[in-house]
C-alpha angles and dihedrals in degrees: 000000000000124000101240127213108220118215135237089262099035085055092050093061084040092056084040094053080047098049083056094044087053094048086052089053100045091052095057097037078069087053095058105100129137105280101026109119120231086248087055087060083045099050085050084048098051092044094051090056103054088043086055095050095227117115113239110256091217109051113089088006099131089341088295094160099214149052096228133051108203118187120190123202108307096023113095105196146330089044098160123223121260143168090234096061107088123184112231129185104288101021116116123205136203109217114191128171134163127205131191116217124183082348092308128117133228120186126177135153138185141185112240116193096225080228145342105295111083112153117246087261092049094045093052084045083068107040095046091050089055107042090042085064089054087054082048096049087044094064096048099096124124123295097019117112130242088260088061086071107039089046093050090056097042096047082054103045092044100046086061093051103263136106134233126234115248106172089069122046146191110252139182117276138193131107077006131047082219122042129136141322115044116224116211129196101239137033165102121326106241102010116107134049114320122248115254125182123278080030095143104196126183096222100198124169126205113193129175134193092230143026115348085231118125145192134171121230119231101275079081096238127051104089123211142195111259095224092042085244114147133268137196122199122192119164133189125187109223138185127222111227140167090251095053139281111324117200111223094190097060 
């Protein structure tokens, strides 16, 4: 499949289906308090999005059955919202959801601490993860390749001691939640396609405390770290224009 440009217009109603999938997130990072259950911050979700009169970009996509993945502590990413998930002091949780507007995609994901507590380790795990995506935002300008990116996130997140997921990547995003390149989060400066303008990527790093190493469970989805180490998630869609990178998901 060809990498598509998107044009002025087709970016507006991109940064339009983002603004939507922020205001979802940020109505269910208020939700995430010791004793909520992951299907609590779905419900919310849910809600939002019909509220809001845009279609979720998860549920029925490839059969996945919610709007939502939340992803608690070991899990990586798709962890998929139950009752029986419930957030306790200490946990963190990836909350990731995705939303189509007009037939264009918007796609962001953040790591909430359920409160207060994280331990020194856990609090650097978050913060690494975030500010590695805006080192990854950064690099994606004209005429850079898709390495640059990911290199940029990788150099970041391992100079500070943790590794990055390579089993799951970034990729681009418009009339589809899945459309080429993929965009890995790690990498070699100058290798890949190179970024054009009207290129839209879902920059999304995975980073995790211990070994980069993964496995799924058997529900098929929800995706772990194979030394049940722990692993943040937080995820922009950004344009690439001739004025620089512009993030959709603010």
């Amino acid at each position: 499949m060809a990498i598509v440009c998107k044009s002025a217009a087709e970016i507006e109603k991109m940064r339009r289906s983002g603004g939507i999938v922020r205001q979802v997130l940020d109505h269910v990072r208020g939700l995430v308090v010791p004793g909520a259950t992951t299907m609590d911050l779905e419900r919310a979700a849910e809600q939002k999005i019909k509220d809001l009169g845009v279609k979720p970009a998860f549920k029925g996509y490839y059969d996945y059955p919610c709007v939502l993945c939340t992803s608690i502590n070991e899990e990586i990413v798709h962890g998929i919202p139950s009752e029986k998930r419930v957030l306790k002091a200490g946990d963190i949780v990836s909350i990731d959801c995705g939303v189509v507007l007009e037939g264009y995609y918007g796609d962001a994901a953040i790591t909430v601490p359920v409160d207060g507590s994280l331990t020194p380790e856990l609090t650097k795990l978050l913060e690494v993860t975030e500010a590695s995506l805006y080192r990854g935002i950064e690099a994606a300008r004209i005429g850079n390749a898709v390495g640059d990116v990911g290199a940029s996130v990788q150099e970041f997140v391992e100079a500070n001691g943790f590794s990055v997921v390579r089993e799951f990547v970034g990729h681009g995003i418009g009339t589809r939640l899945h459309e080429e390149p993929q965009v890995p989060n790690y990498g070699t400066r100058g290798h890949g396609a190179r970024l054009r303008e009207g290129m839209v990527l879902a920059i999304e790093p995975m980073v995790n405390s211990g070994s980069p190493g993964t496995r799924v469970l058997e529900d098929k989805w929800t995706a772990v770290t194979a030394d049940g180490s722990y692993s943040a998630h937080f995820e922009h869609c950004v344009a690439v224009t001739k004025d620089g990178p512009m993030i959709l998901t603010q």
